[in-house]
C-alpha atoms as one frame of an Amber mdcrd trajectory, in Angstrom:
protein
   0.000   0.000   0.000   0.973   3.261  -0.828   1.742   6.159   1.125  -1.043
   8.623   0.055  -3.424   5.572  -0.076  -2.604   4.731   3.811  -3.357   7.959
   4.826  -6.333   8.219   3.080  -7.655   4.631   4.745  -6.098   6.360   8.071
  -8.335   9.379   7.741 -11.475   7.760   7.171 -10.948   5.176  10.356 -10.218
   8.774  12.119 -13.790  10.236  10.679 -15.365   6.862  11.931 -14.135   6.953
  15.540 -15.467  10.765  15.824 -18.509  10.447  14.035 -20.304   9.115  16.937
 -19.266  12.232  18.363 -20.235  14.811  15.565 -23.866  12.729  15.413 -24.488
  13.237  19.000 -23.652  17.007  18.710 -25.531  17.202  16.079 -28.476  16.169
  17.706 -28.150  17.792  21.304 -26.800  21.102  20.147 -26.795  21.531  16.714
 -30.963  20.546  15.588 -32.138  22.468  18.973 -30.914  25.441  17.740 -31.703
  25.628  14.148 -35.620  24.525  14.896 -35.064  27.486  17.778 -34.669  29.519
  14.823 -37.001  28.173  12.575 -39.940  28.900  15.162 -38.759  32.270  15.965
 -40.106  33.169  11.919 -43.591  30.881  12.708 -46.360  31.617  15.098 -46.179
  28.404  16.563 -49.708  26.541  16.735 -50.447  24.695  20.216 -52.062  22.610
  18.503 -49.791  19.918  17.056 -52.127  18.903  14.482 -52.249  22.622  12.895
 -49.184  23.623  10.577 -47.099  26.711  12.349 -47.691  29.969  10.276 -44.828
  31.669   8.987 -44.863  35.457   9.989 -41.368  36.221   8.483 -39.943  38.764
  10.571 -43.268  40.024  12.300 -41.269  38.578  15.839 -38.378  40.157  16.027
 -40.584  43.677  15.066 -42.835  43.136  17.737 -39.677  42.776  19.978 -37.782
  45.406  19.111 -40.912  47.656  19.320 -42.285  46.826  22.458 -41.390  48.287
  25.390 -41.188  45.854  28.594 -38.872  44.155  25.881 -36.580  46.742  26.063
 -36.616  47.571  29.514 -36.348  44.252  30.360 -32.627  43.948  28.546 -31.679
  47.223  29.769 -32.626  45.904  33.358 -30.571  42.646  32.560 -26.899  44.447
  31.411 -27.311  46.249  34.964 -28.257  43.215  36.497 -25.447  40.752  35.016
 -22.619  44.072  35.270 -23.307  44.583  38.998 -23.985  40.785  40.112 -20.518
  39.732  38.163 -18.400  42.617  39.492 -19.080  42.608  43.117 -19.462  38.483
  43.001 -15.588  38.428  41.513 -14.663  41.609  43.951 -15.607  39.696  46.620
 -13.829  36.166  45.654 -10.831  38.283  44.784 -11.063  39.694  48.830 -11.865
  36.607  50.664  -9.459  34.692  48.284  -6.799  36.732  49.210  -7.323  36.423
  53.237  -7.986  32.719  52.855  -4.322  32.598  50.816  -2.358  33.209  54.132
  -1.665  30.933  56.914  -3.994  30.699  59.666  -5.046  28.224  62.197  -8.349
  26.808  61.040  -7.993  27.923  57.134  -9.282  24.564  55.884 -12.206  24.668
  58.150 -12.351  28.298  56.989 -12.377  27.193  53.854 -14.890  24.764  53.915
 -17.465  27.487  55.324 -16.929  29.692  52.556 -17.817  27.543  50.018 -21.233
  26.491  51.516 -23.515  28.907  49.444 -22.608  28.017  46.622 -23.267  23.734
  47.484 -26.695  24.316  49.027 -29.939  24.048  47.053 -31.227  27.325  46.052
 -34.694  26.490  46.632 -33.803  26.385  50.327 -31.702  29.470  50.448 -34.871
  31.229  48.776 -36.627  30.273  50.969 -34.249  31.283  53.897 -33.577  34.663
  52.071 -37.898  35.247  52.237 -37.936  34.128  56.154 -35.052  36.265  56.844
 -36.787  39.564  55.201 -40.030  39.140  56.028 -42.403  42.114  56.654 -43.997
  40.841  60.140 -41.598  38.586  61.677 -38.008  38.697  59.552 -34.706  39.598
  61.512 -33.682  42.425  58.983 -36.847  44.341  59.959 -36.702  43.551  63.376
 -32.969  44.836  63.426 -33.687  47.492  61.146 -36.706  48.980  61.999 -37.126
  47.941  66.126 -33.385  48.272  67.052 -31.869  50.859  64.645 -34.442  52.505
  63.688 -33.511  53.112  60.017 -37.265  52.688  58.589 -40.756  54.107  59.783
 -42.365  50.889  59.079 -40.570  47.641  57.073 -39.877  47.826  53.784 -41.825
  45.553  51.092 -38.542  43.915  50.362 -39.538  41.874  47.815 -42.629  44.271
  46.561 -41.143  47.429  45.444 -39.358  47.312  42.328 -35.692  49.021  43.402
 -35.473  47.177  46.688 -36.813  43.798  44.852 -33.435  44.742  42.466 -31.253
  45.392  45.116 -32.213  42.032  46.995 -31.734  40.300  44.259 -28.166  41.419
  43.291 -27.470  41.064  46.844 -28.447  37.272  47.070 -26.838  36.213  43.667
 -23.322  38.296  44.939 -23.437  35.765  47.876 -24.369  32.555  46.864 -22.095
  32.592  43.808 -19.153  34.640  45.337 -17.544  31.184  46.232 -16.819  30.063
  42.745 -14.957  32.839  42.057 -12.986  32.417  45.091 -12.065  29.151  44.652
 -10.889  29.989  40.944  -9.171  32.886  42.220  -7.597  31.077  45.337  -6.503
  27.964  42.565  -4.144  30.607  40.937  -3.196  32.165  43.766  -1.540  28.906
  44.972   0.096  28.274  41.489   2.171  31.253  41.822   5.664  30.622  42.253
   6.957  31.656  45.823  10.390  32.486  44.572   8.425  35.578  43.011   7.453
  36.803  46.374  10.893  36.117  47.632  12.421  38.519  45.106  10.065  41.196
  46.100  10.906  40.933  49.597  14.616  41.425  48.774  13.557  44.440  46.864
  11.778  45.946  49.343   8.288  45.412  47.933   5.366  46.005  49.778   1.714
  44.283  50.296  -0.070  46.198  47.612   3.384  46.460  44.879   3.480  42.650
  45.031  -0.490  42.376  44.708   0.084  45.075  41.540   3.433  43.591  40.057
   2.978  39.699  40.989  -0.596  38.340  41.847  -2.749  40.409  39.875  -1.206
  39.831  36.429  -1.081  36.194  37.051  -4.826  35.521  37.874  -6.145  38.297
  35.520  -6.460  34.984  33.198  -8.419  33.323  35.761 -10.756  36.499  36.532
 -10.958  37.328  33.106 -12.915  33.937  32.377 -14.543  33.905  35.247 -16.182
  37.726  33.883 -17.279  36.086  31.088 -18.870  32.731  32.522 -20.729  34.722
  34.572 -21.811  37.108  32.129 -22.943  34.370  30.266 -24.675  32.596  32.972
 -26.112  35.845  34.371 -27.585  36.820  31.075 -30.237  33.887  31.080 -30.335
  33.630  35.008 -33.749  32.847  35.803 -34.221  30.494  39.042 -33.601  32.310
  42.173 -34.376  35.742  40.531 -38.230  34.251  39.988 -38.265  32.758  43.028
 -37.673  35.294  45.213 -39.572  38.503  43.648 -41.763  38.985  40.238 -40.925
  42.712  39.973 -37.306  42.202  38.619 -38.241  41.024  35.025 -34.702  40.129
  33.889 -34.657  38.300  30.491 -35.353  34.928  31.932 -38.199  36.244  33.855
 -39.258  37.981  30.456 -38.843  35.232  28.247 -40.000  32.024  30.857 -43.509
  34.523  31.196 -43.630  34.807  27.367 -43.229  31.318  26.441 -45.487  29.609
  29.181 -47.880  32.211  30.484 -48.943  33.682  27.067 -48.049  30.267  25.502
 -46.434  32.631  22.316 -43.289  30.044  21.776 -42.674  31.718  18.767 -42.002
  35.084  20.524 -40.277  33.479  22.847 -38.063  31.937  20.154 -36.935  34.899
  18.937 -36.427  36.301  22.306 -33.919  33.310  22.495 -32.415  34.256  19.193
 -31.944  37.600  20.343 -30.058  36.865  23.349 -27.955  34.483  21.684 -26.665
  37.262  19.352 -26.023  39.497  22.286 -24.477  37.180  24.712 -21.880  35.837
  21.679 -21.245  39.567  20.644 -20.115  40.551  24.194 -18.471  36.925  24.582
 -16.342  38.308  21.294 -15.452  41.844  22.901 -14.595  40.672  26.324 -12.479
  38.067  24.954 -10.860  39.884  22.019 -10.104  43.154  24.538  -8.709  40.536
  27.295  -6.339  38.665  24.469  -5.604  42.143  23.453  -4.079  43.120  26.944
């Protein structure tokens, strides 16, 4: 056998071992998406023995026209920039204490990490005990001890508190993945770096500037866009605790099963694809850039 003709039997064996692989892509990933984008043209009939009706781009005018639509992205970029700033802020703080020596730092440890393990049906349900108009501590501390309100607030009633809670509970629970991603680099850093910086009389915050920051600015710049990602569509624990923040999952879970209009809802999903990737491309581009 020839050469040429052994590679060519060599790269078909090669296609056969992967095309397992490229069918089960293909049908998880791939088909999902393109019928996601074939209903977003259709009004989609309930009724699965009725045809879908294609409306061409009627959808995506109705979107881009209405306006809970827009406000409802607009309320999303503030939602995902605050949430993934102060959630990496504080992993980058507590990742830095938990990086010294301590007595107790693995049980330390250990604690930090437990919002992030526990259902979040449970801490939802904690979160709505704790702030509680008749009978929550926060009032009770706030309003009978300290005195900050008149009367308790309708935490979970009035649209900017509702937004604040919100950002506040998703900054805690998921603060802990981005300390242990943050503390995992810390701990690759060679010591010997440190050691030099002593000798040149560095101190705390030059060896934070020159040393740890520019070797986990990988690390915190993919954890920025994870979580932009996963904040984008974030939908669980922002309907379970309130219905007056209507974030894009809020917006698009209502559209889909409480007006039953899938194909609105399927170009809502179009939509945010095409955002999410575009900001995916400028994060990542400016970040390689740097």
């Amino acid at each position: 056998m020839s050469r040429s003709s052994f590679k060519r039997a060599e790269s078909r064996l090669g296609f056969l071992f992967i095309l397992p692989t490229l069918v089960l892509i293909s049908s998880i990933i791939i088909y999902p998406i393109c019928y996601n984008i074939y209903l977003s043209f259709h009004r989609v009939s309930l009724n699965p023995l009725k045809p879908h009706k294609f409306v061409e781009l009627k959808n995506y005018l109705t979107l881009l026209s209405d306006a809970s639509f827009v406000n409802s992205l607009l309320l999303t970029f503030a939602y995902v920039f605050t949430t993934v700033i102060m959630s990496t802020a504080v992993g980058l703080l507590i990742a830095l204490l938990m990086n010294r020596k301590f007595k107790g730092r693995g049980i330390a440890r250990s604690l930090v990490i437990l919002p992030y393990v526990a259902p979040v049906i449970s801490l939802v349900f904690v979160w709505q005990y704790m702030f509680n108009g008749i009978y929550g501590i926060v009032n009770y501390v706030t309003v009978d001890m300290l005195h900050l309100f008149n009367a308790p607030p309708a935490w979970f009633d009035h649209p900017v508190l509702s937004m604040a809670l919100v950002v506040l509970f998703d900054t805690w629970r998921v603060f802990p993945y981005s300390f242990m991603m943050i503390l995992a680099a810390m701990q690759a850093i060679d010591d010997s770096l440190y050691e030099a910086a002593d000798i040149d009389g560095a101190n705390s915050w030059r060896k934070f500037r020159a040393i740890t920051m520019p070797e986990i600015l990988p690390v915190v710049g993919s954890l920025v866009v994870l979580r932009s990602i996963w904040n984008f569509y974030k939908f669980d624990d922002v309907y379970l605790l309130t219905k007056q923040v209507p974030i894009m999952g809020v917006y698009l879970y209502e559209t889909a099963f409480s007006v039953n209009d899938y194909g609105l809802a399927a170009a809502i999903t179009v939509i945010l694809f095409i955002i999410v990737m575009t900001m995916v491309f400028l994060m990542r581009r400016g970040g390689l850039r740097r």
